[in-house]
C-alpha positions in Angstrom: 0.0 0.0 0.0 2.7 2.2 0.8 4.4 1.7 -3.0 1.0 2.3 -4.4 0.7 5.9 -2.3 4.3 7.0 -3.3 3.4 6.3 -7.1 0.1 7.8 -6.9 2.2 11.2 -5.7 4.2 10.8 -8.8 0.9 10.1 -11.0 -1.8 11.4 -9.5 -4.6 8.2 -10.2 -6.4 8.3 -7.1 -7.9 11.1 -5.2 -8.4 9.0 -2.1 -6.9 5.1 -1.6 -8.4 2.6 1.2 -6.2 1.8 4.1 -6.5 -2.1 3.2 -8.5 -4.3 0.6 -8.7 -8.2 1.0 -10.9 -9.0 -1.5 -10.2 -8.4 -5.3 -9.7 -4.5 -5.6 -11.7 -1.6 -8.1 -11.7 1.8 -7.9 -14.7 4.1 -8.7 -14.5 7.5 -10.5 -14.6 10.6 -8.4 -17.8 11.4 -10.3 -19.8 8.0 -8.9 -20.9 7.6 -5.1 -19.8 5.8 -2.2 -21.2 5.8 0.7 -19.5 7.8 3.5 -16.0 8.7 1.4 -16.0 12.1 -0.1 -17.0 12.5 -4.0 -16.3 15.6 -5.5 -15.9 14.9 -9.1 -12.7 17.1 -8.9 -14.4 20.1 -8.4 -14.0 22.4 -5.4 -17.6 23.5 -5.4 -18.1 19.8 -3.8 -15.1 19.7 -1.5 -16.4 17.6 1.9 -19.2 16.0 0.0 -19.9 13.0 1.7 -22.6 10.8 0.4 -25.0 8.6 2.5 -25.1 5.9 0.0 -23.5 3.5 -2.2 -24.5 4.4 -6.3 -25.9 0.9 -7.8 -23.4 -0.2 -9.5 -20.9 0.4 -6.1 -23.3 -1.7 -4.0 -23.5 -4.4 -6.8 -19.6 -4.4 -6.5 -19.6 -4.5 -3.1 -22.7 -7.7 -2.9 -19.9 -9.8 -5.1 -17.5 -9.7 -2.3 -14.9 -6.9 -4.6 -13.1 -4.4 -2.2 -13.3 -1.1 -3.0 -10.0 0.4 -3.7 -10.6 3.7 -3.7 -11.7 7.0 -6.2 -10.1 8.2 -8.9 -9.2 11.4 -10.4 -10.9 12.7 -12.9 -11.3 16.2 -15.0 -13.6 18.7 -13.2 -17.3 17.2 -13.5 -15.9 14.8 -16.9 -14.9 18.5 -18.5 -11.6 17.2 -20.7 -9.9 15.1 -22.9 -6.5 14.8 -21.2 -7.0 14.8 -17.6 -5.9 18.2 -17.1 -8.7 20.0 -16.1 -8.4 19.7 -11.9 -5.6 20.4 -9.6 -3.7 17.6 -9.8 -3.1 17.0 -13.5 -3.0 13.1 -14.4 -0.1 12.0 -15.6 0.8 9.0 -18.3 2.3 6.0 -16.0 4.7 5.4 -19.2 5.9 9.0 -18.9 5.0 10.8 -16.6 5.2 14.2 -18.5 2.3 13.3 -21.1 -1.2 13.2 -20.5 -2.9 10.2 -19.3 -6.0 11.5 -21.1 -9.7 12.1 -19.5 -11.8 12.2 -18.1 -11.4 9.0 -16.4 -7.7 9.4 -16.4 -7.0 7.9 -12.8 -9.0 4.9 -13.6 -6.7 4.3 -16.6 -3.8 5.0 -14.2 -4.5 2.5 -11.8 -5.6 -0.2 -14.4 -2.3 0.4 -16.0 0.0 0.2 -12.8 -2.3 -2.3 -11.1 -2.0 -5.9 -12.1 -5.1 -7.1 -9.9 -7.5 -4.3 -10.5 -10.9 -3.4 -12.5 -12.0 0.2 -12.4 -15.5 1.4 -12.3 -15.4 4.6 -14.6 -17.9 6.7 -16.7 -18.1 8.1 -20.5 -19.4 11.0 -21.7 -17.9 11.5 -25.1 -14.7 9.3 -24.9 -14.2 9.8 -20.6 -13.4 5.6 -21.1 -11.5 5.3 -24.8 -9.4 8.0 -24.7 -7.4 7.6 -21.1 -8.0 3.6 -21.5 -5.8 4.3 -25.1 -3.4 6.5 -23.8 -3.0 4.2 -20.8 -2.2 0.9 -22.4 -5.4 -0.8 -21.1 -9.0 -2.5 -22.4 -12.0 0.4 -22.0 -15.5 -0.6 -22.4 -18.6 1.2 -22.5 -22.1 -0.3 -22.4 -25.1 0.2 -24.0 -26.9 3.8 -22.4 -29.2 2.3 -20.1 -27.7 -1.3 -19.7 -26.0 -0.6 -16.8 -27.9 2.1 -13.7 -26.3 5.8 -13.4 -28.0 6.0 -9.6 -25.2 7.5 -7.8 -23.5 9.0 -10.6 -23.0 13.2 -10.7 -24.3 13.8 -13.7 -22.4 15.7 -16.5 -25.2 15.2 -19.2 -28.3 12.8 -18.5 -28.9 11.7 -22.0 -25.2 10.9 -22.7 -23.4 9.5 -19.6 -22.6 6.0 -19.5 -21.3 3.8 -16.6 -17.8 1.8 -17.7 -15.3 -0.5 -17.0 -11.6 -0.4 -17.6 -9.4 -3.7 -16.7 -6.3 -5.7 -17.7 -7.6 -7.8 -20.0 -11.6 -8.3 -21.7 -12.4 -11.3 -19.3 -12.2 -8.9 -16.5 -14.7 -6.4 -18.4 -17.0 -9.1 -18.8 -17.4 -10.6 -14.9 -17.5 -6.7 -14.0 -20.5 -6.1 -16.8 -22.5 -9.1 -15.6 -22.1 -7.8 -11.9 -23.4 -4.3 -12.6 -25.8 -4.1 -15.5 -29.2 -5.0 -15.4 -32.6 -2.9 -14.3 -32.8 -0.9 -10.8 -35.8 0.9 -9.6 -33.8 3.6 -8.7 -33.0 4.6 -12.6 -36.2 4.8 -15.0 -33.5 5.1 -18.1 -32.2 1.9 -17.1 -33.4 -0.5 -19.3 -33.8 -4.4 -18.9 -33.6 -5.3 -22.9 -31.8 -8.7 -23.6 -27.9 -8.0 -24.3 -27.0 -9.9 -27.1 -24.3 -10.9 -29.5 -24.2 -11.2 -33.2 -21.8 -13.3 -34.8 -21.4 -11.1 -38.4 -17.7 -10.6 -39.3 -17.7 -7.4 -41.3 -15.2 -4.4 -40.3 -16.6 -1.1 -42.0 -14.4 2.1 -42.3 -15.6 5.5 -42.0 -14.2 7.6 -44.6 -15.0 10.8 -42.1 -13.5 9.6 -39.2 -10.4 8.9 -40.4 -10.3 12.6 -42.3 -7.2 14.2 -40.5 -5.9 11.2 -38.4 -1.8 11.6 -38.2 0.2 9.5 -40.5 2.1 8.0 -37.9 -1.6 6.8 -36.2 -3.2 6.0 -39.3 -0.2 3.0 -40.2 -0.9 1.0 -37.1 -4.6 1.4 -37.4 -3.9 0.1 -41.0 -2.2 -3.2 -39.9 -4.9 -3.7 -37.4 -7.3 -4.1 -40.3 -5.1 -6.6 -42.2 -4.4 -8.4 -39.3 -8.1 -8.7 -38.5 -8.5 -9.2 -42.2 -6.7 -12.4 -42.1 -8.7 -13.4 -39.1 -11.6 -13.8 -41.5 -13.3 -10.4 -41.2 -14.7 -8.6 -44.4 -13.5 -4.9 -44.4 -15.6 -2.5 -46.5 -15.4 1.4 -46.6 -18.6 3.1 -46.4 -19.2 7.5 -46.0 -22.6 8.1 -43.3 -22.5 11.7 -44.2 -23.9 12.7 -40.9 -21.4 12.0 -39.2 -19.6 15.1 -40.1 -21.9 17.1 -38.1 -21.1 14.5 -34.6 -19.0 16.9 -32.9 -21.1 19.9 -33.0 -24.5 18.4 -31.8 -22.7 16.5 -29.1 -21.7 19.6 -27.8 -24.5 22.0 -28.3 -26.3 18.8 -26.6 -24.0 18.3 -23.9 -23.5 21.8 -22.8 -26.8 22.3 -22.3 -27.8 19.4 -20.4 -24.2 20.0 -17.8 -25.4 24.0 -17.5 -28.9 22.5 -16.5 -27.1 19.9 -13.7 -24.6 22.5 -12.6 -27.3 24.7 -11.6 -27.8 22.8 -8.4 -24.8 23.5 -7.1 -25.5 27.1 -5.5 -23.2 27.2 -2.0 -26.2 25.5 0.3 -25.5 22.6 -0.2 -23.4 19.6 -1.4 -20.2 20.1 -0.5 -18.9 23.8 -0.8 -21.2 26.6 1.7 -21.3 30.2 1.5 -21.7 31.4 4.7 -22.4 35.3 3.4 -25.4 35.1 4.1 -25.7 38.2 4.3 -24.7 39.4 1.0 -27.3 39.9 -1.6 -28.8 37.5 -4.4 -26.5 38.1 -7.3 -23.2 38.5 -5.3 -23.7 35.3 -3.2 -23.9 32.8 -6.0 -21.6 34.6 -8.0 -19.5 34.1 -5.6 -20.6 30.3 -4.3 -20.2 29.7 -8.8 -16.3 31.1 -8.3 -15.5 27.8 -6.6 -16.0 26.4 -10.6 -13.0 26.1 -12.8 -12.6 27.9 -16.4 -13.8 24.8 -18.2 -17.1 24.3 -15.7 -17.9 28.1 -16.2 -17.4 28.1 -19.8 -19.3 25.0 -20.4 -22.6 26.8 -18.1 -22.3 29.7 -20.5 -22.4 28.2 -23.1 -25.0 25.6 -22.4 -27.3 28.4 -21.3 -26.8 30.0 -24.7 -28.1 27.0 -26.6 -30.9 26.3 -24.9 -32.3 29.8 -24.3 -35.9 30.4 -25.6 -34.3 32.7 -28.3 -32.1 30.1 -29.9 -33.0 26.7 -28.6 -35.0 25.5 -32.2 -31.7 27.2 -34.2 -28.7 25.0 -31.9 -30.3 22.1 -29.4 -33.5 20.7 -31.0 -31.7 20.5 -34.5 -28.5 18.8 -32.3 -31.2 16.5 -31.1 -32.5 15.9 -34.7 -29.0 15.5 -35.9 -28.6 12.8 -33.1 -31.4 10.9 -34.1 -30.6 10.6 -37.3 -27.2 9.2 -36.7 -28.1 6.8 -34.2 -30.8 5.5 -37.2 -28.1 5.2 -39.7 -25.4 4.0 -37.6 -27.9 0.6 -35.9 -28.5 0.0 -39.6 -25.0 -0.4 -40.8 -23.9 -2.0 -37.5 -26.4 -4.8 -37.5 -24.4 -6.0 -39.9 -20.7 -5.8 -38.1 -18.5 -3.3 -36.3 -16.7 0.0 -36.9 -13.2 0.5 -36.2 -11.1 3.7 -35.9 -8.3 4.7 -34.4 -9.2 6.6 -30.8 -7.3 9.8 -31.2 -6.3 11.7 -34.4 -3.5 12.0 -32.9 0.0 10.0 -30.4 -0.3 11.1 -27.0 0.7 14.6 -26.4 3.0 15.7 -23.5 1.0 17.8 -20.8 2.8 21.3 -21.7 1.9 20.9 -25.3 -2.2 20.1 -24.3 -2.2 22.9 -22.5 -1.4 25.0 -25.5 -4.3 24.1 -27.6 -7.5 26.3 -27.5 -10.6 25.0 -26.5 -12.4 24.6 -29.9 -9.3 22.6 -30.8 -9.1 19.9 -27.8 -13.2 19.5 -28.5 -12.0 18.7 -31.8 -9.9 16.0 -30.9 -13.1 14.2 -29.5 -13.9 13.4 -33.4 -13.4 9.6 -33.4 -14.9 9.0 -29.7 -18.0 11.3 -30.4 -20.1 9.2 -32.7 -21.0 5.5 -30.3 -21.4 8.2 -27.4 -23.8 10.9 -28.8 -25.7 7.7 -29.9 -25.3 5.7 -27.0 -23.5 2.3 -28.9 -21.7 0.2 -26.8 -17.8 0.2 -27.8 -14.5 -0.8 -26.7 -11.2 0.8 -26.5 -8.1 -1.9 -26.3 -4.2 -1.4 -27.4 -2.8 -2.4 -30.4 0.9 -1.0 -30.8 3.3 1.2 -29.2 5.2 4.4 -31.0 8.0 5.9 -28.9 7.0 4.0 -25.9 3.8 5.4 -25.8 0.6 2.9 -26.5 -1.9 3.3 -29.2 -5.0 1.9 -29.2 -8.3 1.2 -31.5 -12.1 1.8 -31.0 -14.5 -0.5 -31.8 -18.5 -0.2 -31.7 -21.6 -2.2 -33.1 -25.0 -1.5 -32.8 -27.1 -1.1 -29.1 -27.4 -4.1 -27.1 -24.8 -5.9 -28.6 -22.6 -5.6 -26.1 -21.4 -8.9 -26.2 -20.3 -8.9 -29.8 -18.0 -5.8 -28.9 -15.6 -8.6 -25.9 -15.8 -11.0 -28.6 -14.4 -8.9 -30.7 -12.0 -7.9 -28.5 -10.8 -11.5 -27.1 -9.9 -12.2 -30.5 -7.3 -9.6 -30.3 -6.1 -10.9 -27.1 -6.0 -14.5 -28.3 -4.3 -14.3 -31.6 -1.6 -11.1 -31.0 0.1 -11.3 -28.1 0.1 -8.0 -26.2 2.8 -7.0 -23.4 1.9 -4.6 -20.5 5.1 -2.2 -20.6 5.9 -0.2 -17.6 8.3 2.6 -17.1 7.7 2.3 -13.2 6.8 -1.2 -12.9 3.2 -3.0 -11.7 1.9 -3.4 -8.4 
């Protein structure tokens, strides 16, 4: 336990760590609850929050005799691609000065320094891929509404997903079948039969792969062939829509995290005001200081869209948008997967992130956008390494075909042996 604490100072995974674990160990995201330890999702505004229960998926964890570990670090509210966006910046576990990516960077941390470990994590528009890619490590994310959000801090209802990141896709699987399924305390969660088609058709985006880095879009290339001599068909198809995926998610997103940020006013959870006897305006605008720069500019903007004046113009035509893709995207998947690389991009070092303006890190959600706006269960596992850095590959088929997607993945597993590669060793 004491290695563990001195390499989470040097990484920054976990927020908080358990004084001992006996049973098999997984770590929640700071953004999920449990019970009695303090859940802030990284943001100040919740500092001391202490929730009185377990979230569902925590308590089904628990009910299967795993030990919770303890929470991990996160960007502000899931606000971030890199893991950057909180006071203690994440950091890569293969070097320590690039990012480790977000917004569930610390549970990619501890799955890649942990050799016993799962970690219960969350998605939004890549929170899982992204960090599980950069990190060396399997990322899976369900079905929306497979798997209970009671006891998650919501970023935005209609898009946030409940995960799993582990070691290797059997893991995934044991930790799925222990926390999916109905609970009376979620009306979105759904009880439809998860199933798994057998079809073994690969089909390539022309759009996604639009601007992916040369030195990406070669190992993505020999993933193809080398699933190509497995025995899968790959055909290139265009879904036109798809070129309008980054700027509904947004305009949807935004609005739906200015409408859950609006609860947090400096009464209650967590953060208090205790100027009580300043007026109206000045006391929340004080109370809403306690947000970072990505939080405030994300309530701005999210207000903006869905004002009376504009909301047909920007959120009900995002919504439209959205429906449309999810349409055309179930229709082509029913008949295999897609694959793309992750990121457009090799992981960046942290002082180089930091550089890019925010219109140009949302663009770098391009590839992870798509299965989350539509709510497609997809996977995230590594396929090469480039300057000691892992890369990794997405792949998503059509809702409730969950099962197809580990499948998938064990094949991987199976037929190309995969190293874990460590610049400060495994615990």
């Amino acid at each position: 336990m004491q290695e563990l604490k001195k390499i989470n100072g040097e990484l920054n995974a976990f927020s908080n760590i358990s004084t001992s674990v006996d049973k098999f160990p997984f770590s929640v995201k700071d953004n999920i609850c449990v019970k009695n330890v303090e859940t802030t999702a990284s943001s100040k505004i919740l500092k001391g929050y202490i929730p009185p229960f377990n979230a569902t998926v925590v308590e089904r964890m628990l009910e299967k005799k795993f030990g919770f570990l303890g929470k991990t670090n996160m960007d502000e509210f899931g606000f971030g691609s890199f893991g950057t966006n909180n006071e203690n910046v994440a950091r890569n576990p293969f070097n320590n000065e690039y990012v480790a990516g977000g917004s569930s960077s610390g549970a990619a941390i501890a799955t890649s320094i942990l050799k016993y470990h799962v970690a219960i994590a969350e998605s939004t528009g890549g929170s899982i891929a992204t960090p599980a890619a950069f990190c060396g490590v399997t990322g899976f994310v369900p079905t929306y509404g497979t798997v209970s959000r009671y006891g998650l801090i919501d970023y935005a209802n209609s898009l946030d997903k409940i995960g799993i990141m582990a070691r290797s896709i059997d893991d995934v699987k044991i930790t799925y079948d222990t926390i999916k399924g109905p609970d009376r305390y979620d009306a979105t969660c759904t009880d439809n039969k998860i199933g798994n088609h057998d079809n073994k058709k690969i089909f390539i985006i022309d759009q996604m792969l639009d601007g992916v880095e040369e030195n990406v879009r070669s190992h993505f290339d020999n993933f193809i062939s080398k699933m190509e001599n497995e025995g899968y068909a790959i055909e290139e198809k265009s879904v036109d829509v798809l070129d309008k995926a980054i700027a509904s998610y947004y305009i949807v997103a935004m609005a739906e995290a200015s409408t859950n940020l609006a609860k947090y006013t400096g009464f209650k959870y967590g953060f208090k005001n205790e100027q009580y006897g300043h007026g109206y305006n000045r006391f929340f605008t004080e109370a809403r200081n306690e947000f970072g720069k990505e939080a405030k500019r994300r309530i701005v903007l999210g207000t903006l869209v869905r004002s009376a004046s504009v909301k047909d113009k920007y959120y009900i035509k995002a919504l439209k948008i959205r429906r449309i893709m999810l349409n055309e995207l179930n229709k082509l998947l029913s008949g295999g997967f897609i694959a793309s690389p992750v990121m457009p991009m090799l992981t960046p070092r942290i002082d180089d992130s930091e550089k890019l303006n925010p219109v140009e890190v949302y663009k770098m959600d391009k590839l992870t956008i798509p299965p989350n706006l539509c709510g497609l269960p997809h996977v995230s596992f590594p396929i090469a390494y480039r300057d000691s850095m892992p890369i990794g590959v997405q792949v998503m088929t059509s809702q409730f075909n969950d099962y197809a997607i580990m499948d998938f993945a064990k094949i991987w597993e199976e037929k190309f042996e995969y190293k874990y590669r460590y610049n400060i060793g495994e615990l």
